[in-house]
C-alpha positions in Angstrom: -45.2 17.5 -54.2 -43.3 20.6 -54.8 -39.8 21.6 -53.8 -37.9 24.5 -52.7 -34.9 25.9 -52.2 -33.5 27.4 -49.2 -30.2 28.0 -47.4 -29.8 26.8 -44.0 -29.3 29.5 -41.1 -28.2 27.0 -38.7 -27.6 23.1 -38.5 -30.3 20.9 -38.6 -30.3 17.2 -37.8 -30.7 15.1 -40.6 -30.5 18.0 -43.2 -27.4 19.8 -43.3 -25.3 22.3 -41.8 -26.0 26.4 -41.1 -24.8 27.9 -44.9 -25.6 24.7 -46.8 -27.9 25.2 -50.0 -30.7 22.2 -49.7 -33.8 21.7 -51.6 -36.9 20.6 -48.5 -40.3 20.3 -49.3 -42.6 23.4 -49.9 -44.7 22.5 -46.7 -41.7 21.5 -44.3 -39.4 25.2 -45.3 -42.9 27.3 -45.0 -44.3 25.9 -42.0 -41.0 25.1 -40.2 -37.6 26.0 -41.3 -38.5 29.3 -42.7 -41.0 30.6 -39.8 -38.3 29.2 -36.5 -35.2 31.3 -38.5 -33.2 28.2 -39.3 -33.6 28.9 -42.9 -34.1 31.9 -45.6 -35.2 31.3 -49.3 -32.6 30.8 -51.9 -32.5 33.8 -54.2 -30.2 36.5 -55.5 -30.7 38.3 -52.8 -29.7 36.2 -50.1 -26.8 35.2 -52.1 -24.5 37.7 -50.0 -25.8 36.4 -47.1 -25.3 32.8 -47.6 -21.2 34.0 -48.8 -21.3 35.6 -45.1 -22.5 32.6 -43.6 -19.8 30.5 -45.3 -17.1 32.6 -44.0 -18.6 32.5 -40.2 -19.4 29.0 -40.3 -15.3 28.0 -41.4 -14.5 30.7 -38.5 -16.2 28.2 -36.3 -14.9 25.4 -37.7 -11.7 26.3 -37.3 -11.8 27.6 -33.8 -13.4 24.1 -32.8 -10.9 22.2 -34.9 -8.5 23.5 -32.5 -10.3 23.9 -29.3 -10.4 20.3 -29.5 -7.2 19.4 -30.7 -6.1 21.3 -27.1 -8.6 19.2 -25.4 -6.8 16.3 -27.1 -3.6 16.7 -25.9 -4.8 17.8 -22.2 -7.4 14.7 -21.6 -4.2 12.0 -23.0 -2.4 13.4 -19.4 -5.4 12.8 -17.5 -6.3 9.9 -15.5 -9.5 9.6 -14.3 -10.8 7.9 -11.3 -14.4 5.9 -10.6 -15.3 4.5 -7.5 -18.3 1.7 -8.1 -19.7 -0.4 -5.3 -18.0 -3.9 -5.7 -18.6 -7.1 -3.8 -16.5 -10.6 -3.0 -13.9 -11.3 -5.9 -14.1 -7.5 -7.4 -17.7 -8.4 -8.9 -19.1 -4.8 -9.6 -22.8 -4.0 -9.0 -23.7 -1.8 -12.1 -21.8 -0.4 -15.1 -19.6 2.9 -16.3 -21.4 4.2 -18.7 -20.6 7.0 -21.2 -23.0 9.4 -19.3 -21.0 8.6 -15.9 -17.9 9.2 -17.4 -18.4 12.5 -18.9 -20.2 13.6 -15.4 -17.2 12.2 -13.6 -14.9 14.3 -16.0 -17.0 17.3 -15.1 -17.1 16.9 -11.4 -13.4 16.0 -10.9 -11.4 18.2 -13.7 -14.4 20.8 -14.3 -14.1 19.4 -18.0 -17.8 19.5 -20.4 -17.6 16.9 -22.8 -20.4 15.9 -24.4 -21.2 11.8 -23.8 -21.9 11.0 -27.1 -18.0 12.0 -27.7 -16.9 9.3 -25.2 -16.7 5.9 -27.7 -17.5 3.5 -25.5 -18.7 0.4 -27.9 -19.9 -1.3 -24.1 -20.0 -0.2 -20.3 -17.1 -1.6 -18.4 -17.8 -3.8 -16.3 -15.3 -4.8 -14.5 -12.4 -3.2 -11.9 -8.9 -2.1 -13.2 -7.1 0.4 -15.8 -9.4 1.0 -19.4 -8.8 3.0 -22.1 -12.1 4.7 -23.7 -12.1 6.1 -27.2 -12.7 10.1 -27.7 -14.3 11.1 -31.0 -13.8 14.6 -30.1 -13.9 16.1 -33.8 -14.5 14.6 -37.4 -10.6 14.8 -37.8 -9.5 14.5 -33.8 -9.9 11.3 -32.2 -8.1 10.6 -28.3 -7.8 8.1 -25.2 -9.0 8.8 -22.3 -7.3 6.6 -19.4 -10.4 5.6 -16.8 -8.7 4.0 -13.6 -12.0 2.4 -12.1 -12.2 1.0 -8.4 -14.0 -0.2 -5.6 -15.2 2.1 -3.2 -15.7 0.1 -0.3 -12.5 -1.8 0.6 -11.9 -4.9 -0.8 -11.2 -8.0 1.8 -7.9 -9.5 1.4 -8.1 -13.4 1.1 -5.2 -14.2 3.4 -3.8 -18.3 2.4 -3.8 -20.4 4.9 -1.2 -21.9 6.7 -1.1 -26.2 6.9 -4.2 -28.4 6.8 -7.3 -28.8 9.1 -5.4 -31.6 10.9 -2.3 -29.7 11.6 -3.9 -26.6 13.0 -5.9 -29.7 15.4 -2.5 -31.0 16.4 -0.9 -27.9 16.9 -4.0 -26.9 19.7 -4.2 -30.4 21.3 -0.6 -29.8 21.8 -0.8 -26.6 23.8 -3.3 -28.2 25.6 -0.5 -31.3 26.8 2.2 -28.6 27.8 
């Protein structure tokens, strides 16, 4: 099986990232890489254009390193709000998931984060205040407070007051007076 050379044009999942030098298959760079742009050969020709990728790819890099350091700092101020359906005791029907989060994030503070940014090692479950992980950048990791609740009201369990027998007494008496 032969091998070739080519520099990347873009990022490609599982192979590298746009101006990274990789050696693919002969088959996989002519039938795919090379013909759908994501790729050029290497040569001394394209040497100029893999230094121009370079410089446009750590342009990118660092506008992203601190478009997300931004969002850092203006998601840790945020506290976001889920209403679930809940039954007796606060015993939610469903999960939050990572999905629902991020759509929630969209809906309520017009905020696109992608889900598989929101670290969430399991859906919550349960009613109350949770912090969720961010993984927002290789280098930039935040908290995102999630206040979730029930949307239909929850009954108050009111204590009650005496025994069986004494709430009997207390009627036959009335009934005596």
């Amino acid at each position: 099986m032969s091998k070739t050379e080519v520099i990347l044009t873009e990022n490609v999942v599982g192979l590298g990232a746009e101006s990274d030098k990789v050696e693919v298959a002969a088959g996989y760079a002519r039938n795919y890489l090379l013909p759908l742009g994501k790729a050029i050969q290497a040569n001394v020709g394209n040497e100029r254009y893999l230094a121009a990728l370079q410089v446009r790819r750590e342009e990118r890099e660092a506008a992203e390193l601190s478009t997300m350091g931004a969002l850092k700092e203006s998601l840790s101020h945020l506290l976001l709000v889920i209403e679930m359906k809940a039954g007796e005791g606060g015993k939610m029907f469903g999960s939050v998931t990572a999905g629902m989060i991020a759509d929630e994030l969209k809906t309520q503070f017009d905020v696109e984060l992608d889900r598989k940014k929101i670290n969430l090692p399991q859906a919550i479950r349960e009613l109350g205040d949770h912090d969720v992980g961010l993984k927002l950048h290789a280098d930039i990791e935040g908290v995102l407070k999630v206040k979730v609740e029930s949307e239909n009201p929850l009954p108050e369990i009111e204590p009650e007051s005496g025994t069986r027998a004494d709430k009997a007494e207390g009627k036959s008496a009335g009934l005596v007076s």
